[in-house]
Structures are given as structure tokens and as C-alpha cells.
SEVEXRO-87572 format. One record per residue (C-alpha): residue in three letters; x, y, z. Coordinates in pm, whole numbers, padded with zeros to 5 digits, always signed. Example, Ala and Ser with C-alpha at 12.3 -4.5 7.8 and 13.67 -1.06 7.14 Angstrom:
<rs>
ALA+01230-00450+00780/SER+01367-00106+00714/
</rs>
This chain:
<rs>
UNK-02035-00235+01177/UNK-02330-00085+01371/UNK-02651-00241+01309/UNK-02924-00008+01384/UNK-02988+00261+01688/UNK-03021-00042+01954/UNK-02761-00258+01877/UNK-02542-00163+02172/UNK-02522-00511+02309/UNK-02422-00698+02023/UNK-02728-00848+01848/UNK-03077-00668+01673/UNK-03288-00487+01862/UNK-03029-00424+02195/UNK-02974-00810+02258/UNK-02615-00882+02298/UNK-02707-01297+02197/UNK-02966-01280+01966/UNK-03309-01107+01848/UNK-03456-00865+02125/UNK-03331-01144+02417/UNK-03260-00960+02756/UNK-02892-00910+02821/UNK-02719-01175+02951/UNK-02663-01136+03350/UNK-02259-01068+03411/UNK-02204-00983+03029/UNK-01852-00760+03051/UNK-01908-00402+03007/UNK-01863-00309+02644/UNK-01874+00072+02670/UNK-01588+00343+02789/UNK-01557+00354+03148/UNK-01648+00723+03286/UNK-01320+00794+03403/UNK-01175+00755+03076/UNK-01397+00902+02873/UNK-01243+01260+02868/UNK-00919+01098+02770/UNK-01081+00940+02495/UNK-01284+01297+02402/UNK-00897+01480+02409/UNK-00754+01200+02170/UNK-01033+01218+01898/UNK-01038+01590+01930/UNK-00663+01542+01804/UNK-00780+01359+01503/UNK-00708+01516+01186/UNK-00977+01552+00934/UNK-01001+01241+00670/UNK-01123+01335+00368/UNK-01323+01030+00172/UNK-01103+00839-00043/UNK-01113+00918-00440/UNK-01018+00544-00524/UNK-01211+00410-00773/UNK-01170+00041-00922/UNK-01218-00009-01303/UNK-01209-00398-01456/UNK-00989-00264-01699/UNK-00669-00103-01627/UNK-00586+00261-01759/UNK-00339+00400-01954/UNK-00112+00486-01640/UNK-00142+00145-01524/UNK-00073-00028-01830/UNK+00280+00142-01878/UNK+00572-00104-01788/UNK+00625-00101-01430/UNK+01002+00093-01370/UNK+01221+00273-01111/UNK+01200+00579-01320/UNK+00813+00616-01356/UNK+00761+00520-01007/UNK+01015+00806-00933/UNK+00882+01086-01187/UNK+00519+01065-01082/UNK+00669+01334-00788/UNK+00893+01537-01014/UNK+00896+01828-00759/UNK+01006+01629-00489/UNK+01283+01408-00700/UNK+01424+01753-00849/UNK+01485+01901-00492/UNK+01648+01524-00352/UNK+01843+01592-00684/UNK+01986+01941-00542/UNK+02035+01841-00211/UNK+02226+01537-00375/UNK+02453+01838-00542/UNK+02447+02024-00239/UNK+02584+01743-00011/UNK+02895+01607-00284/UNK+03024+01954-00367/UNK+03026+02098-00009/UNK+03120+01765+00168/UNK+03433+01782-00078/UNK+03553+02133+00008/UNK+03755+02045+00307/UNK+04061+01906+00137/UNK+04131+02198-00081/UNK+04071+02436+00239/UNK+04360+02231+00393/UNK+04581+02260+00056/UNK+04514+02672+00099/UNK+04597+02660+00487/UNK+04918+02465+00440/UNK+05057+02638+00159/UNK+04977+03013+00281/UNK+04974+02996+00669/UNK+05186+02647+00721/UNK+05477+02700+00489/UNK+05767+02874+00631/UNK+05951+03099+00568/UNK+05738+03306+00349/UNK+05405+03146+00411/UNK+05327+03149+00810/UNK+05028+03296+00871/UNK+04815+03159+01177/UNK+04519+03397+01059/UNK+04444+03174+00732/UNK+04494+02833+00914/UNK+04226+02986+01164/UNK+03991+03140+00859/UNK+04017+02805+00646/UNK+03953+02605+00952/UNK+03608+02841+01022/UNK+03534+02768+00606/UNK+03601+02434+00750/UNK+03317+02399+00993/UNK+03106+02607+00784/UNK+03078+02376+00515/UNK+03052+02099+00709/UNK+02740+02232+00909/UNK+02591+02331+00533/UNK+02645+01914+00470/UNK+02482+01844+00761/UNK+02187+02043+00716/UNK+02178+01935+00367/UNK+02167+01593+00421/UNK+01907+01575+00711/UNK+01684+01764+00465/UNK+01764+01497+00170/UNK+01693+01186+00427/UNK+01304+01397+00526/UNK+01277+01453+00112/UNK+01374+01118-00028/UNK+01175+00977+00320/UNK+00873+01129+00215/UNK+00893+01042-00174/UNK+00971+00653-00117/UNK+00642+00656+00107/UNK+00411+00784-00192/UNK+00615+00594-00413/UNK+00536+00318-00217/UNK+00185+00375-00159/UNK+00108+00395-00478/UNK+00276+00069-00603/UNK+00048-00127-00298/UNK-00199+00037-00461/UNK-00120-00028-00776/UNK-00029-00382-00714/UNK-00344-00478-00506/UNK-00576-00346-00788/UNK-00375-00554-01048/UNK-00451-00886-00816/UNK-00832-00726-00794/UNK-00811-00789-01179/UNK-00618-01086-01208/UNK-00885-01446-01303/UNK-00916-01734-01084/UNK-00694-01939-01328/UNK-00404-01700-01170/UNK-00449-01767-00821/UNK-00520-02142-00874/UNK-00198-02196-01031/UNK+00048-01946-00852/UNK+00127-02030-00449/UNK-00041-01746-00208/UNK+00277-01731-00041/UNK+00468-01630-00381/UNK+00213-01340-00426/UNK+00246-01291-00010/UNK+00617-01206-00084/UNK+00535-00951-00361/UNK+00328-00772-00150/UNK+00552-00748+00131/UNK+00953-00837+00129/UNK+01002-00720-00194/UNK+00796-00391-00148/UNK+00990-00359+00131/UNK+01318-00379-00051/UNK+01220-00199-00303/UNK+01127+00080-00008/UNK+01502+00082+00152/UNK+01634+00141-00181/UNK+01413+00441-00260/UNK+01453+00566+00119/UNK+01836+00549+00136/UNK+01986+00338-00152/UNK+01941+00553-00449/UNK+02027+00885-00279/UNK+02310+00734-00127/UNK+02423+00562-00497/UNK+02350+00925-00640/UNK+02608+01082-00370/UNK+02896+00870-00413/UNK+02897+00877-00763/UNK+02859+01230-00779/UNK+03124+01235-00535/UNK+03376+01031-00715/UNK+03312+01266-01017/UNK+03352+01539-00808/UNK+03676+01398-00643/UNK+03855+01315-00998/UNK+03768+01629-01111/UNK+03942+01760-00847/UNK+04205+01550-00864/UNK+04322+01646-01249/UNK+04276+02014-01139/UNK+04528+01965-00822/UNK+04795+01766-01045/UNK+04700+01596-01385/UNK+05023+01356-01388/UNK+04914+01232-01050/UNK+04542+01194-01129/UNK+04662+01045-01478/UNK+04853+00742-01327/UNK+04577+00700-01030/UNK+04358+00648-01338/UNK+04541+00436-01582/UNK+04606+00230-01237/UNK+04283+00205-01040/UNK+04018+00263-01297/UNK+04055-00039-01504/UNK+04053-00318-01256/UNK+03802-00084-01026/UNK+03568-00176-01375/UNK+03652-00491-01432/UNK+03568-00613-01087/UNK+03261-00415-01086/UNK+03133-00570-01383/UNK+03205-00906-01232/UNK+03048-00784-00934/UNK+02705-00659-01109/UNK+02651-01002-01316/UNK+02713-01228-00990/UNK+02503-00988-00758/UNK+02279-00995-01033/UNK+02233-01414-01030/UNK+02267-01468-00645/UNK+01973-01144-00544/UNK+01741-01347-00819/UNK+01801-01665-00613/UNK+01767-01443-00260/UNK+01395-01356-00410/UNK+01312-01685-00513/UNK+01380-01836-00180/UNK+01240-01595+00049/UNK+00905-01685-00216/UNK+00911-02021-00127/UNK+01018-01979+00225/UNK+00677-01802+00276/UNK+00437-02029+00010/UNK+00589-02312+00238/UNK+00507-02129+00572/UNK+00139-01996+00451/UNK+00064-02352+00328/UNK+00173-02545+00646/UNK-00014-02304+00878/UNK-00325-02304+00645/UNK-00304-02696+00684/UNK-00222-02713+01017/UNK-00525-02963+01097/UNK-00464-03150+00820/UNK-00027-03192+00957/UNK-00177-03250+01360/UNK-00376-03526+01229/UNK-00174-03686+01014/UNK+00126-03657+01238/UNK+00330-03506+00942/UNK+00471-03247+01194/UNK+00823-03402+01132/UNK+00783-03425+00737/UNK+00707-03067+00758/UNK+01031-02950+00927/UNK+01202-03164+00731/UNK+01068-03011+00424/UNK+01081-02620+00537/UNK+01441-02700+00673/UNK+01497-02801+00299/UNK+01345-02472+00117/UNK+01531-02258+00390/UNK+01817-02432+00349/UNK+01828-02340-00020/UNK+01700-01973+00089/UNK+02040-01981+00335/UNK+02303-02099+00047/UNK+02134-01805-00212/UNK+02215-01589+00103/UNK+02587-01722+00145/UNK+02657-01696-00285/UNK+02559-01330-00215/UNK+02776-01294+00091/UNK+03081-01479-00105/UNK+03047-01208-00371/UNK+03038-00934-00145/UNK+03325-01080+00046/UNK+03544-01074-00280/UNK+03454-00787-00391/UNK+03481-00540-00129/UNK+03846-00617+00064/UNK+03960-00654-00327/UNK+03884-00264-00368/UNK+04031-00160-00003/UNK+04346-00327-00168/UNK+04343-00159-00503/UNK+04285+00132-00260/UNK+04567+00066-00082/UNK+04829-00003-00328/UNK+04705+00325-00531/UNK+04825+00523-00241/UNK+05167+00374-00165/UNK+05216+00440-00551/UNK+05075+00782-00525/UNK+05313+00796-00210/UNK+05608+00735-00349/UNK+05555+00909-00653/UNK+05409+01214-00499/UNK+05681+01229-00236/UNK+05962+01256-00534/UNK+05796+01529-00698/UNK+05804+01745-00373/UNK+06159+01684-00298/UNK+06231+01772-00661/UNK+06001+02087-00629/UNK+05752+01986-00931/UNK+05461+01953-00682/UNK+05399+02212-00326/UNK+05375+01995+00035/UNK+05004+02113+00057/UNK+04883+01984-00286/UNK+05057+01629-00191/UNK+04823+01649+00158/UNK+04436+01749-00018/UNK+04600+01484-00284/UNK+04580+01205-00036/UNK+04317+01344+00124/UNK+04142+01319-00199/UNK+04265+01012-00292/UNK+04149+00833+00039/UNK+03801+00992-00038/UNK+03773+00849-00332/UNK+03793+00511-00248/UNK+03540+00594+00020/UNK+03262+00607-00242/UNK+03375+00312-00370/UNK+03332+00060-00047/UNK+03019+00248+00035/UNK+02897+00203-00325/UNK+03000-00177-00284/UNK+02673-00188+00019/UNK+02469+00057-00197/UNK+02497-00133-00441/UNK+02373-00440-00292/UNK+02101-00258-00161/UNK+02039-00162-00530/UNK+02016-00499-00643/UNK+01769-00638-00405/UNK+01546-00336-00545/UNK+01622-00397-00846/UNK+01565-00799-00838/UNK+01234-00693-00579/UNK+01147-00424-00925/UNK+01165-00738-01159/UNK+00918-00925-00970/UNK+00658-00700-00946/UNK+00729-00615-01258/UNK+00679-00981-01376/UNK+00330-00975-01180/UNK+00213-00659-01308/UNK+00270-00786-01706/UNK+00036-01038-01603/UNK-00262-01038-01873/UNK-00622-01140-01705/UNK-00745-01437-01872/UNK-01094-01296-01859/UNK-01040-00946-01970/UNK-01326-00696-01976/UNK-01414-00597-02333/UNK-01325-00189-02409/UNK-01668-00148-02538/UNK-01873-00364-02274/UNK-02218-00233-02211/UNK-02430-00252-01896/UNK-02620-00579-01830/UNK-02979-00412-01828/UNK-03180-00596-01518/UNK-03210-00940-01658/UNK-03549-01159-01631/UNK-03307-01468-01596/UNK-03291-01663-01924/UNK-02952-01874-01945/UNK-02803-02051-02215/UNK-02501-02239-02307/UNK-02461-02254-02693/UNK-02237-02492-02808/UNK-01988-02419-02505/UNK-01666-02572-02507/UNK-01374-02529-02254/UNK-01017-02660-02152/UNK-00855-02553-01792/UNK-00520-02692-02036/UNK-00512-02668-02404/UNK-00588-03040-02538/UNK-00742-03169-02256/UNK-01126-03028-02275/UNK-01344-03034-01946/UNK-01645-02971-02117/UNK-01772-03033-02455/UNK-01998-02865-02740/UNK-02281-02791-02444/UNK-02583-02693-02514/UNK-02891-02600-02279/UNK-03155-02372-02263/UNK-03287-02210-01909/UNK-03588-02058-01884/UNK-03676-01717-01626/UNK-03732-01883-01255/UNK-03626-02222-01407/UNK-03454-02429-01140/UNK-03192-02671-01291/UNK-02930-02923-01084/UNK-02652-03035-01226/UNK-02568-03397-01121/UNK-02285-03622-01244/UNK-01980-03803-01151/UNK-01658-03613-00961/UNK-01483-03410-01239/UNK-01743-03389-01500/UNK-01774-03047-01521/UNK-02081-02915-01349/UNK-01859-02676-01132/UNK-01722-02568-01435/UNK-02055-02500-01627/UNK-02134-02278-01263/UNK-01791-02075-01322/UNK-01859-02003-01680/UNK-02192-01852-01569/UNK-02103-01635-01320/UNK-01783-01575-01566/UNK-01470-01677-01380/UNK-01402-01822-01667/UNK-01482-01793-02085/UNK-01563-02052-02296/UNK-01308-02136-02563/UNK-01540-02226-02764/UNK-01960-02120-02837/UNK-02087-01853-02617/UNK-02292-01809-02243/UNK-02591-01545-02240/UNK-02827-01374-02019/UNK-03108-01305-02185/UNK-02946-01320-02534/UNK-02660-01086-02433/UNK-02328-01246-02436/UNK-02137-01260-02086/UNK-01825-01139-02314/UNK-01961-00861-02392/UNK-02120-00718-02090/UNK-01939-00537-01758/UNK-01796-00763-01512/UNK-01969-00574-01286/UNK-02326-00567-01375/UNK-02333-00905-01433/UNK-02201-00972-01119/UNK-02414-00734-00930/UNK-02719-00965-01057/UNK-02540-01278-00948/UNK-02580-01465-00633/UNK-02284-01754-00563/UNK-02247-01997-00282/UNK-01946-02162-00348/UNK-01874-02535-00216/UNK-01615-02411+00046/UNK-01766-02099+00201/UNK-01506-01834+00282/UNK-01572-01565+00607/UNK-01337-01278+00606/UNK-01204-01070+00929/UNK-01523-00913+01089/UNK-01841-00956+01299/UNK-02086-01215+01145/UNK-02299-00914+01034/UNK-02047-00810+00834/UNK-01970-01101+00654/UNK-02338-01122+00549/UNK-02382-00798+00465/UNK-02076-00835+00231/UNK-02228-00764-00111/UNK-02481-00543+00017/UNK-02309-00277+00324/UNK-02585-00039+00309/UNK-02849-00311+00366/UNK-03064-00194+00661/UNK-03131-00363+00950/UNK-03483-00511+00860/UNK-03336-00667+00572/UNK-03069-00857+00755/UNK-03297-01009+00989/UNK-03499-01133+00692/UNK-03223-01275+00542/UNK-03148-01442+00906/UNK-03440-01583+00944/UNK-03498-01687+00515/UNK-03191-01933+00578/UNK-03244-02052+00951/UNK-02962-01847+01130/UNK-03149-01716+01395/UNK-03072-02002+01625/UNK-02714-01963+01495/UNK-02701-01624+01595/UNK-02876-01655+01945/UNK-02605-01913+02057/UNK-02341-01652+01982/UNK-02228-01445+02287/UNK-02252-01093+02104/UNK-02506-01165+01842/UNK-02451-01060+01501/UNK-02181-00830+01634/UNK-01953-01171+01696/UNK-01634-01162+01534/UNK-01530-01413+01329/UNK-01200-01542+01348/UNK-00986-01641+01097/UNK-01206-01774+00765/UNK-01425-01822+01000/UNK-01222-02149+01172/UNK-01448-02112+01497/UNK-01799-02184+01331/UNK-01877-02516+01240/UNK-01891-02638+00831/UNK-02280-02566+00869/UNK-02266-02232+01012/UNK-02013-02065+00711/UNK-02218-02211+00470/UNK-02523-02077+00648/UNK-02390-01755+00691/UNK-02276-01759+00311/UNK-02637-01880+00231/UNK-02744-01542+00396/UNK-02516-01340+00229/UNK-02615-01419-00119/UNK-02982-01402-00039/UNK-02921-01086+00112/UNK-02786-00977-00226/UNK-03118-00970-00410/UNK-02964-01192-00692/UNK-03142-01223-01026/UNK-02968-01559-01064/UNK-02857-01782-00798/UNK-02526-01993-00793/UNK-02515-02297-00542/UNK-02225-02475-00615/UNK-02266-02806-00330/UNK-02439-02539-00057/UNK-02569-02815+00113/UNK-02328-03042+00143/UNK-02149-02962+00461/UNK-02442-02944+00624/UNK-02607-03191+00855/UNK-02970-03321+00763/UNK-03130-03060+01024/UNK-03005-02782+00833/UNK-03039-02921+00509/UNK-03402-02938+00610/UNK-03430-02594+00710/UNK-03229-02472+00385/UNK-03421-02693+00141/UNK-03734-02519+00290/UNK-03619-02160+00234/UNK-03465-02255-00094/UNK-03861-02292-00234/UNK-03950-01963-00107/UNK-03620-01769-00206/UNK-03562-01956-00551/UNK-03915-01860-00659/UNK-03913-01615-01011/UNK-03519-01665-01012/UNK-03325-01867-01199/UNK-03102-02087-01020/UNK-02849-02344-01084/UNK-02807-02638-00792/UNK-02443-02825-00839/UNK-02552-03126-00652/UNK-02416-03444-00537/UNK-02735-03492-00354/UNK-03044-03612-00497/UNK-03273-03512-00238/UNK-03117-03165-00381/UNK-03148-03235-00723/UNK-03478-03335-00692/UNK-03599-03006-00599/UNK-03503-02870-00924/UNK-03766-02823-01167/UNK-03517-02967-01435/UNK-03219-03219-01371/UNK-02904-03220-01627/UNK-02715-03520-01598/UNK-02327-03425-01694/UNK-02037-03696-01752/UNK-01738-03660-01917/UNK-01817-03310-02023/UNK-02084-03345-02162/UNK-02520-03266-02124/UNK-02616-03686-02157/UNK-02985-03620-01996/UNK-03205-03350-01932/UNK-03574-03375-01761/UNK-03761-03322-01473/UNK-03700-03597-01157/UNK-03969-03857-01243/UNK-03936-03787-01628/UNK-03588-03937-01536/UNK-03622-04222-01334/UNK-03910-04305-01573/UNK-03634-04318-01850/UNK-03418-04598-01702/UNK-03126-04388-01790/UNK-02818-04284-01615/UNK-03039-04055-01366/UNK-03223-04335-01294/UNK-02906-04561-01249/UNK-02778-04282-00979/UNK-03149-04261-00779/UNK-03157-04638-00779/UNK-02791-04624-00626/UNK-02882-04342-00368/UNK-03220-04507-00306/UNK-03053-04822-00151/UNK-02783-04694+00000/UNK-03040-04443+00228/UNK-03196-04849+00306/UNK-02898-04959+00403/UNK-02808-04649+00622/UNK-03137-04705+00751/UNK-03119-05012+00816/UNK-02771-05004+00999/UNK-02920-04755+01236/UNK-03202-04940+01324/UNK-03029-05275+01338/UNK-02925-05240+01715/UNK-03272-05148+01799/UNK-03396-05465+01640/UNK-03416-05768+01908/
</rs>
């Protein structure tokens, strides 16, 4: 992201640290060198034109997307490009079955003597020959570029498709399902469902075709022959394909399941890596993964058993077929009931048609891992929303910032209620702090406002408009949220602030620096604003993410503000600095403080004391602690343990 005309160095106003600093003595040069700049020039001359995507993102899905997620809608969205594969399919089993019957004419009128030597035909069959195997060729280089070309906007659009479903999906989703389960979906089995589309299908379509072709042939060259080859090898051939699709079946459902949990076990470990180092659970951990890819390895070995069993058992049906066909064939010539050339494209036939079959064995299995890969997305994508956007939601109109919870119940699990028949009233600008024991529900009453969740029972409104009935994203677009565990995503600093707001100019994100006390932040960092963050931001201290997330919400213009524990990884320097821009940037908005601090909490103009799920107090600080209630039980609590504190860190100094 480019902030401004001058931001060349890395930071406002031309300062590569920081705001309108000098550059840094021995900074690295950041530009194009001279001498490659008409290399550079050539290669974005070469560019094509991009025009501006036409993606647009609605809460609810449409009527395409609702339809049940299958091989043959994915397919028939290109029905241009899936007809021509289709010919080409055609093309490739007739003419790559020619060459038999070619042999049959060359044998029996230029090979038989006496009557039926003719060198001329064996030389114009063998030309047909070569002809139609350069027209199978051709054929099939242009089905791999077609069916190439449809699995890649087949694919596209399923990412699509499938990211924009996840877009949609509520927090309860992702809180309950492992990231590395919905990693897989969005990669291995996309990719398997990509080599079937590429080459599996086509390549299933082929054989088949070509067996149909073959027996067709087969009856037409000698109906007795093709009779018993049937009645023999067509039977078993089904009864060990059958056998074959229910075991492939189990075992490719068990391949998808453990490649799943080989990745949620991976993502997890290397997302906790600190936690493993510290705790010297390195061992425990390869213990463990060695476990789920153990069970990954013995889905992989059912799979390999069935395959194993069911391929060399077809190469011997194959091979007994012909030694019948063999013998039988080879009687009717000597008795004169069948010519020497219809025995040969016989074989010849016969061999090719258990050729399909063993390549239809690994097509197959390619089949099945698309298919099992198909099931899974399929299972994601019939995932409702919990918090579904109603058809006939209106616009939030700009709200002045008057909250209330009427009579709001809600359960995370059905029986076991977080938060009980609550009822409070905020006023426009009214600051209110929830306070109250671990796990009584103030984070809660925060999601329900900013409608990550709905009640299950009474109602939450702006300004008398229930959040149920209102876009997701107008009331969002009012909402500012801090949330207790701030989360940076790939990008410069700048752009993580200016997150909600990408057209914000310059001027404003400098204000919104300075509102929240990053300007020291962003001085210490070697390119300024322009300094990427790594990885959810692992590089920057607790304080500085939750600074930086600070900034981004302000930045947002938020009719309502969310702080769910912003302070708390901060140290008391910050705090300072953050509880002094909170009075400025709070004022005429409504905001609700999740605190576990009182020095927080008492900043509020209200304080709502929840336990057990429930409103028990509600008042300013001092109306409170003049109560003797449980408010005043927790200051009294905080009060002497800041003495004590004190008192320990002074107690050395004492002689």
C-alpha cells in the first residue's frame, strides 16, 4: 500500500522510520537499480490488460449457490467446452479401435494365399493404419488442452465458491471445526477433485466407450466367440467391480479423514509452537502426529490392499479368457467356421479389451478420491450459517447509538444457558463496562451486539431496530471491535490499520496514529508504516497488536465501539496513553468496555456487574462502591491488592 506522494522511504511524509524523520544514514536502497530498469519497463510492457474483478459478496447466498454441490453442475456450467471433450472422447475410442479390423482386411485379402496375396492392400491398410493413428493423436492432445482448460474454471469457481461459503459461515463454525480440517478442503481435496476433472473423467469416459466400442465389435466379427467371452468374463468382471467400488468406497473416506487430521494436527502444533518449546512437549508431539499419521498410513495401505486384489485378479480373468478364446477360436479355423484374419483382430480385440479394464482399475481410483474429495465439500457447503441474514433485511439507517438488550437469553449448547433473561438500556454516547467473574458472559453480551451471535431468546436493538432484522453489513459498517486477542494479517502495518477503511487518506491515518499513541511505535520501526508484519503479527509485542488494532477501529469512524479486554495486554505506560485517548475518541459514541480492570471500568459512565449470566448491578463507579454490593466487594479486592503490589515494590527500598 502506498501512503501518499512522499512515502518513498517507508513512513509519512518521506521518512523511512517514522513521521517526516530524515532517512536513516546506510538505509538499503529500496528503488530499481538503473541498469535494470529497462528490463523491468520490457516485462510490464508484456503485461496483459486486467480488467477489475466483477466479484461481488452477498450475506446471503443465491440461487446458484444454494443448489447441491455435484460433479455434474460443476461440469455443465461450461456446456460448450464439456460437449467438444465429449467428441473428442468419440473421436479418440472409435479411431484408436480401427487398427484391428484394418489387420483382419490385410490378412484376409493380401496375406491369404492362394487366392488372396496382394502386397498392395497390406501396404494401403498399413497407410489407413498410420492415418488413424495420427487422427488419435491429434485428437487426444486436443482433449488433454480442452478438459485442461475446463477443470481450471471448474476449479476456480469451486475456490470461489467455497471461500465465499466460509465468508458466510458464524463464528460458532469455526470455533468448533479444526482449521486444519477446513485447510484440507481448501486444498488436498480441491486438488483431487482437480486430477479427476483434468485426466480422470476423460480417461473413465474413453475406456468405457472403448469397451463398448470393442464388444460391439466383437459380436460383429463372430457372435459365438463374443457370446462365450461374455457369459465368461462379464459376470465375475461385475462382481469384482462391485466389490471393488464398496471397499474403494470405505478405505478413500478413511484416506480423507486422515489427511484432515494429519493437517489440523500439523496447523495446531506449529500455531503452538511457543507454547510445545516451553513446555518441552516436543516429544509428546511426535509421539502424537506419529499416531494420526500412522492411522493416515494404514487408510493408505486398506486402499493399496484393494487395489492389489483387484487389479492382478482382472489380468487373470484376462488371461484365462484368451487361452479359452484360443483354443476355441483355433478349432473353428481348422474346421473352416471362422477365416485366420478374423481369429487375429479377435485377439487383438480381445487383448484391448481388457486394456480398458486395468486402466479403468487406476481411473477409477482416481475417481474415488474425487468423488470422496466431492463429498466433503459437499458436506461443507450444506453447512447452514447459524446467523443467517434475513431475505427482507433493511439498511441500518446511521444510528445515534441507543443499545438495548430486552430480555436476552442465550446458550453456546442447548440446556446449558450463558446468559439469562438480560435486560439493559444504553443511552447515545453512554459508556458502559462490563465487569464480572471469568465465564459470566460479558464477552458474550459484546458478541451478541456486534451479532456474531443471536439471542435465543428476547431481542438486541440499535435504536429500536432489531439486529435480526437489519443487513449484516450496515450494522457492521457502524461497528467498531477490538477483540481480546488482536489479530494482524500479511501486510505492512499501514495496511493492517487501514483494514476497514482502504481508501482512508493519509491525514486520517496519522490521526488515528497519534489518537492511540503509535507514533513512537511506528518511529522505532525500520520502514515506518510501510513495515511488514509477519505472521499475525508474531514480531510486535502483545502491546503493539493491540495498539495497532486500537488504531484500526478508531480509524473506522465507528458509531459504536466494541472493546472486548483492549487493555489488557498492555503494560501500564500504554494503558495510560490509551485510557487518555479513550476520553477523547469515546466522546458522543456509545461504547461497551469488557473489563477485568477496574481502573478501566471506572472510566465508564455506567458499570454492569455480570455473574452467572446474569445483570446483578448497574450504576455509576461511586454509586457502586457506595452500595456495599458485589462491585464494591471487587474494588475493595483490587484496592488492596494494588497496596500490596505497592508495597512489595517498595519493600527493598525500605531500610
Amino acid at each position: 500500500m502506498t501512503w501518499g506522494g512522499g512515502m518513498g522511504g517507508g513512513g509519512f511524509g518521506g521518512a523511512p522510520g517514522g513521521f517526516g524523520r530524515p532517512a536513516a544514514p546506510g538505509l538499503p536502497f529500496a528503488g530499481i537499480p538503473s541498469e535494470l530498469q529497462s528490463g523491468v519497463d520490457r516485462l510490464v510492457a508484456s503485461e496483459p490488460e486486467y480488467a477489475e474483478p466483477d466479484i461481488t459478496f452477498e450475506q446471503n447466498a443465491n440461487e446458484e449457490e444454494l443448489r447441491r454441490l455435484t460433479l455434474w453442475r460443476l461440469l455443465t456450467k461450461y456446456p460448450g467446452m464439456l460437449v467438444l471433450a465429449g467428441l473428442l472422447v468419440v473421436v479418440i475410442s472409435v479411431a484408436g479401435q480401427v487398427g484391428p479390423k484394418l489387420t483382419e482386411y490385410a490378412i484376409n485379402n493380401g496375406m491369404t494365399p492362394p487366392n488372396h496375396l496382394d502386397f498392395g492392400v497390406v501396404v494401403a491398410m498399413a497407410v489407413a493404419y498410420l492415418v488413424f493413428i495420427g487422427v488419435t493423436a491429434l485428437a487426444q492432445r486436443f482433449q488433454v488442452q480442452v478438459t485442461g482448460r475446463l477443470a481450471a474454471w471448474v476449479m476456480n469457481d469451486l475456490r470461489v465458491k467455497i471461500f465465499a461459503h466460509l465468508q458466510r459461515l458464524s463464528l460458532g463454525f469455526f470455533t468448533e471445526e479444526k482449521a486444519g480440517v477446513v485447510m484440507s478442503r481448501m486444498t488436498s481435496d480441491i486438488e483431487n477433485l482437480q486430477q479427476l476433472l483434468q485426466d480422470g473423467l476423460s480417461q473413465l469416459a474413453i475406456q468405457a466407450l472403448t469397451m463398448v466400442v470393442i464388444t460391439g465389435i466383437l459380436f460383429a466379427t463372430d457372435v459365438r466367440l463374443a457370446f462365450i467371452t461374455v457369459v465368461l468374463i462379464v459376470p465375475a468382471l461385475v462382481a469384482a467391480s462391485i466389490w471393488f467400488k464398496r471397499a474403494s468406497e470405505r478405505g478413500y473416506d478413511r484416506v480423507r479423514d486422515g489427511i484432515a487430521d494429519v493437517l489440523s494436527d500439523l496447523s495446531e502444533s506449529l500455531h503452538g509452537v511457543r507454547i510445545v518449546t516451553a513446555h518441552n512437549r516436543q516429544r509428546h508431539n511426535v509421539i502424537h502426529h506419529r499416531n494420526v499419521v500412522g492411522d493416515y498410513r494404514d487408510a493408505n495401505n486398506y486402499t493399496a490392499h484393494v487395489n492389489a486384489l483387484y487389479g492382478p485378479g482382472t489380468q487373470m480373468l484376462g488371461i484365462i479368457a484368451q487361452a479359452v478364446m484360443l483354443a476355441i477360436g483355433g478349432n473353428m479355423v481348422l474346421h473352416h467356421q471362422l477365416s485366420l484374419g478374423a481369429l487375429v483382430a479377435f485377439f487383438l480385440y480381445l487383448n484391448r479389451f481388457f486394456q480398458p479394464i486395468q486402466l479403468l482399475v487406476q481411473q477409477y481410483n482416481t475417481y474415488q478420491q474425487g468423488q470422496a474429495s466431492v463429498t466433503k465439500l459437499r458436506s461443507l457447503c450444506d453447512t447452514e450459517p447459524e446467523v443467517r441474514e434475513a431475505r427482507d433485511a433493511v439498511e441500518l439507517p446511521p444510528v445515534e447509538g441507543a443499545i438495548r438488550f430486552e430480555h436476552v437469553s442465550f446458550a453456546y449448547i442447548e440446556g446449558r444457558p450463558v446468559l439469562e433473561d438480560v435486560d439493559l438500556a444504553m443511552a447515545p454516547g453512554d459508556t458502559v463496562a462490563f465487569v464480572g467473574p471469568t465465564g459470566a458472559g460479558k464477552s458474550t453480551m459484546a458478541k451478541l451486539v456486534t451479532r456474531f451471535y443471536d439471542p435465543t431468546e428476547g431481542r438486541v436493538t440499535f435504536d429500536g431496530h432489531d439486529l435480526r432484522d437489519v443487513t449484516m453489513h450496515s450494522l457492521r459498517s457502524q461497528l467498531g471491535v477490538v477483540p481480546q486477542e488482536p489479530f494482524l494479517f500479511a501486510g505492512t502495518i499501514g495496511d493492517n490499520i487501514a483494514f476497514a477503511r482502504p481508501d482512508a487518506t493519509d491525514e486520517e491515518l496519522r490521526d488515528a496514529v497519534e489518537r492511540v499513541g503509535l507514533t513512537d511505535v511506528i518511529d522505532r520501526m525500520p520502514q515506518g508504516l510501510d513495515t511488514v508484519v509477519h505472521e499475525r503479527g508474531q514480531t510486535l509485542s502483545s502491546g503493539e497488536r493491540q495498539l495497532i488494532a486500537l488504531a484500526r477501529a478508531f480509524l473506522a469512524h465507528p458509531r459504536v465501539l466494541v472493546l472486548d479486554e483492549a487493555t489488557s495486554n498492555l503494560d501500564l505506560q500504554s494503558e495510560t496513553k490509551i485510557e487518555a485517548a479513550l476520553d477523547v475518541l469515546l466522546e458522543n459514541r456509545t461504547a461497551i468496555l469488557i473489563a477485568h480492570r477496574l481502573s478501566t471500568a471506572m472510566r465508564a459512565d455506567r458499570i454492569a456487574v455480570v455473574d452467572e449470566g446474569r445483570i446483578i448491578e448497574v450504576g455509576s463507579h461511586d454509586e457502586l462502591v457506595a452500595r456495599g454490593g458485589r462491585y464494591a466487594q471487587m474494588y475493595e479486592t483490587w484496592v488492596s491488592q494494588a497496596d500490596a503490589a505497592g508495597h512489595v515494590a517498595s519493600g527493598p527500598a525500605t531500610p
